[in-house]
FILUMDREN-14260 format. One record per residue (C-alpha): residue in three letters; chain; x, y negated, z. Coordinates in steps of 0.1 Angstrom, whole numbers, plus 5000, padded with zeros to 4 digits. Each point is the difference from the previous one (the first is absolute). Layout:
! residues N
[ALA A [X Y Z]];
...
This chain:
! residues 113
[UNK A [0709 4347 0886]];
[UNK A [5032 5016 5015]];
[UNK A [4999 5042 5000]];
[UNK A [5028 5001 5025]];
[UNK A [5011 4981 5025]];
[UNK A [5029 5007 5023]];
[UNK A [5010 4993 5035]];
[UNK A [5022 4999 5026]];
[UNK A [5028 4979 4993]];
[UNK A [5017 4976 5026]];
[UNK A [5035 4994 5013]];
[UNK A [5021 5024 5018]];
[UNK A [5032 5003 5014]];
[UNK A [5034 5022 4980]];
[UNK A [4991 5037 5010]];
[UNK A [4961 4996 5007]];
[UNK A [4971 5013 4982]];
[UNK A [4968 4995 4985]];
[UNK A [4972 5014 4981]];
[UNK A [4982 4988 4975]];
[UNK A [4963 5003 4985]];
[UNK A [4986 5007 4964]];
[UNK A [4957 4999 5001]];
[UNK A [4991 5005 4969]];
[UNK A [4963 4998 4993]];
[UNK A [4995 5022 4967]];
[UNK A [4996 5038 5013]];
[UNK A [5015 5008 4964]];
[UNK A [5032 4989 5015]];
[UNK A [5000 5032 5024]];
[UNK A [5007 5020 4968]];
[UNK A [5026 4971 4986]];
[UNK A [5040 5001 5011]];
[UNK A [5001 4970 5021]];
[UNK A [5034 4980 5000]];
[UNK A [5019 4972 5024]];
[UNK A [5021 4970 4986]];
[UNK A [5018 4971 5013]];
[UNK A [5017 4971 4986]];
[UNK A [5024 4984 5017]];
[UNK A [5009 4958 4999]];
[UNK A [5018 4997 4963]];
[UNK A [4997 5037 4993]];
[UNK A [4978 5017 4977]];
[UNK A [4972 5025 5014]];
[UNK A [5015 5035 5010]];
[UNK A [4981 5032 5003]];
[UNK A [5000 5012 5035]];
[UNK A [4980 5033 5004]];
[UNK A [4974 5021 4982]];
[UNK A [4973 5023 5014]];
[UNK A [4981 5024 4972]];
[UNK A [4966 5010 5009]];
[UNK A [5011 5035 5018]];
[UNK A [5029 4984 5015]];
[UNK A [5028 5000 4986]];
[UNK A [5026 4973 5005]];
[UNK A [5026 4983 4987]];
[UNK A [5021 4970 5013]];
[UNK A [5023 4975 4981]];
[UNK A [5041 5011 5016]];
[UNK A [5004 4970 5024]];
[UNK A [4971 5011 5021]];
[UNK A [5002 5036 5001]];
[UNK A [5000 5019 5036]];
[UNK A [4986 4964 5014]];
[UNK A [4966 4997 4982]];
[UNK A [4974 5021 5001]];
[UNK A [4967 4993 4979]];
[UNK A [4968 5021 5005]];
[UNK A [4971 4996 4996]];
[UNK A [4959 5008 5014]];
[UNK A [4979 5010 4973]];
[UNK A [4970 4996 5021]];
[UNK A [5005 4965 5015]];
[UNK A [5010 4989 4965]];
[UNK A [5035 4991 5009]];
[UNK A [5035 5004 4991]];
[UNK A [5029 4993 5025]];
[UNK A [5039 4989 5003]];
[UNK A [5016 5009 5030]];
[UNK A [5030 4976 5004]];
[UNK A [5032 5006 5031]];
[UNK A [5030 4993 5003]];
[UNK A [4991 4969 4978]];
[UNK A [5031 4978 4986]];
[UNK A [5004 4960 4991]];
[UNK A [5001 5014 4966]];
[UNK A [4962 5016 5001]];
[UNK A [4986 4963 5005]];
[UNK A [4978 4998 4969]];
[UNK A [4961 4998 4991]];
[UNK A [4984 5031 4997]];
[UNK A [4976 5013 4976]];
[UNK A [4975 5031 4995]];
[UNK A [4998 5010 4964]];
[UNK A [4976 5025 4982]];
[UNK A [5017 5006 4967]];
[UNK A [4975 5013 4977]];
[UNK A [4977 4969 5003]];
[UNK A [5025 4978 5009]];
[UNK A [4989 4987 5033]];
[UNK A [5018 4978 5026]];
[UNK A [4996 4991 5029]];
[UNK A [5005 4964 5017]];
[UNK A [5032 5012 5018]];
[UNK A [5012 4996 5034]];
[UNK A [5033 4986 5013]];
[UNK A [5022 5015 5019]];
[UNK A [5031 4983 5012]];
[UNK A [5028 5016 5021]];
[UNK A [5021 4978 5022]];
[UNK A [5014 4994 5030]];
């Protein structure tokens, strides 16, 4: 049975934006660092963003100042705001807990005109 499952993906133009969806159904995971992946076509899986329990963040270079990830304690629920999205962000993306090594399904996100 999946502990997280993201949401949100879809196709969007050069320059557009989306926002995805971690639910994760283990309430441990509200005191867990949550992270975002992707992995492109023919490219290994890159980490994308990480959110600690009290909110702190960091974000892999290529998405800085255009990604935001945050995250609701109380609905369970870890997000990645997405703008001024680029060809070169088409990828699946994942939700990752690191300490028990949970993924989710992913969710595809394709940008393209």
């Amino acid at each position: 049975q999946e502990q997280l499952v993201e949401s949100g993906g879809g196709l969007v133009q050069p320059g557009g934006s989306l926002r995805l969806s971690c639910q994760y159904f283990r309430t441990v995971f509200r005191i867990y660092t949550i992270a975002w992946y992707r992995q492109a076509p023919g490219k290994q899986r890159e980490l994308v963003a990480t959110i600690t329990s009290t909110g702190t963040t960091n974000y892999t270079d290529s998405v800085k100042g255009r990604f935001t990830i945050s995250r609701e304690n109380w609905a369970n629920a870890v997000y990645l705001q997405m703008n001024s999205l680029q060809p070169e962000d088409t990828a699946v993306y994942y939700c990752f807990e690191p300490l028990t090594q949970e993924w989710g399904p992913g969710t595809q996100v394709t940008v393209s005109s």
